[in-house]
N, C-alpha and C positions, 0 to 999 in steps of 0.2 A: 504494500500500500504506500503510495506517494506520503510521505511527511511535509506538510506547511507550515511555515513558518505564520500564523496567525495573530499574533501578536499588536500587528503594521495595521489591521484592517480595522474600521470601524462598522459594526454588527446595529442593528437595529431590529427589536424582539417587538412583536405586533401582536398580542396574545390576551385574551381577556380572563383567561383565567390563571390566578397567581400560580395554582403549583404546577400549572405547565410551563409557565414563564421561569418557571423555581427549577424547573427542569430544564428544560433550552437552556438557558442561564449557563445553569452547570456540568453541563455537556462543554459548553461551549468557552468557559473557562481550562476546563480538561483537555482543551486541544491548544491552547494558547493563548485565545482570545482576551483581550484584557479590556477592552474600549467596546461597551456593552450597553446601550439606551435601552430602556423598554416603556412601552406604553399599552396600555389595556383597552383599548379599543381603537377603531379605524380614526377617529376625528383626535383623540390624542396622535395615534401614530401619524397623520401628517402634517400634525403642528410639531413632532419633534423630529423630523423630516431635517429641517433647518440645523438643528439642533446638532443632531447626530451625524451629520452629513455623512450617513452609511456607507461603503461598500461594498456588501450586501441586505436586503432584506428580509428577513423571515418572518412571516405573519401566516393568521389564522385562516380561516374562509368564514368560518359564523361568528359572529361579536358582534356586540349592542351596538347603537347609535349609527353606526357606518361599517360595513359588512367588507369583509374582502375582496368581495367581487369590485362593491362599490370604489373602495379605496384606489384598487389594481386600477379598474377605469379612469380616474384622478390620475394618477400617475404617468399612465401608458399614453401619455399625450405629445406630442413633439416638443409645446414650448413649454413643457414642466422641464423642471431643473433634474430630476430625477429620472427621468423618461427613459433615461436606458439603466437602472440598477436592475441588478440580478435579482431575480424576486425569487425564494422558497416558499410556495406555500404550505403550512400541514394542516393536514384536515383529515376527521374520520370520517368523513364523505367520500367513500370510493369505490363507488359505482362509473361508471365507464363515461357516462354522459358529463360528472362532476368535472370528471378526469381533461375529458375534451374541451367543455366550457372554461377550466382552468388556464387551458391550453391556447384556447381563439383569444382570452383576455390577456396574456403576453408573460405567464408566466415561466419562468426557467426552466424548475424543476417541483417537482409534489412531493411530499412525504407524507407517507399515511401513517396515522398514532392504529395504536402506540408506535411511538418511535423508538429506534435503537438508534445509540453512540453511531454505530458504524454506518447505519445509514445517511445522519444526518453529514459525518463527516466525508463521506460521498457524495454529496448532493450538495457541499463547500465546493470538494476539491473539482465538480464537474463546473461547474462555475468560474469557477478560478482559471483551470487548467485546460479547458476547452469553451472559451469565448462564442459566444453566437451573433452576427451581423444581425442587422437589426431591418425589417421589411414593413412596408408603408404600404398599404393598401389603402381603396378607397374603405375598404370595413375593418381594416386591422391594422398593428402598431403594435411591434414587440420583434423577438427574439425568433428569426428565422426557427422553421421548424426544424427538427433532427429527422433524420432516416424514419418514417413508420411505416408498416403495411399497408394499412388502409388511409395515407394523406389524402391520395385524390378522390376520396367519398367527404374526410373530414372537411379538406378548404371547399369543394364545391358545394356541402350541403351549404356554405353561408354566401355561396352566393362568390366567393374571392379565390383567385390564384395569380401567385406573383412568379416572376422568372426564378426564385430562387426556392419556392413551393413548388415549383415542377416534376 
């Protein structure tokens, strides 16, 4: 397994409930991390946006006030400041359709709770270590797709495919 040096980066935990935050948290100190924001729901996590100026994001998909999807949306805009950060979602929503919707909204990578160490350090170092261009569609804004099976049912059910979704 690649060793990173995690230390350097700043983390921003998107999580509304504490002992998962208490979790992520401490995972995430266990790998080196030391410069560590967290806020408990989406409308805190993008007031401390600023704040944290992350270089990666890790957030929830269900929390009060402003939802993950919601937030992701905010985000995944071209003249947001953050518009291209690595987003992790985790969510025990993982059903296939979640997974896709996660996907069309420009997220990186998913990790499904429970979570393990090893995954979430996985889903760092695929971030980190394998960068993704970033594709503009008239429907979509985010992180070029990866290799799947089934892309060309995924982009054309919405209607979108770009020269690098081909």
């Amino acid at each position: 397994m690649i060793s990173l040096d995690l230390a350097s980066l700043n983390f921003l935990l998107v999580e509304d409930s504490a002992y998962m935050r208490t979790i992520l948290r401490t995972m995430l100190q266990g790998f080196g991390a030391r410069r560590i924001v967290e806020a408990e729901d989406g409308a805190s996590g993008l007031e401390a946006l600023e704040r944290a100026n992350p270089d990666i994001l890790i957030m929830d998909w269900v929390m009060p006030i402003l939802d993950g999807a919601d937030m992701i949306r905010m985000i995944r805009t071209p003249q947001n400041a953050f518009a291209y950060i690595p987003i992790i979602l985790v969510t025990g929503h993982t059903e296939r359709s979640r997974i896709v919707e996660a996907r069309k909204l420009g997220v990186h990578e998913v990790l499904c709770k429970p979570i393990s160490a090893k995954a979430l350090y996985q889903r760092i170092t695929s971030v980190i270590t394998q960068p993704r261009e970033f594709v503009k569609t008239p429907n979509y804004f985010g992180p070029a797709p990866r290799e799947i099976r089934n892309r060309q049912s995924v982009w054309q059910s919405t209607g979108e495919q770009s020269e690098s979704a081909a």
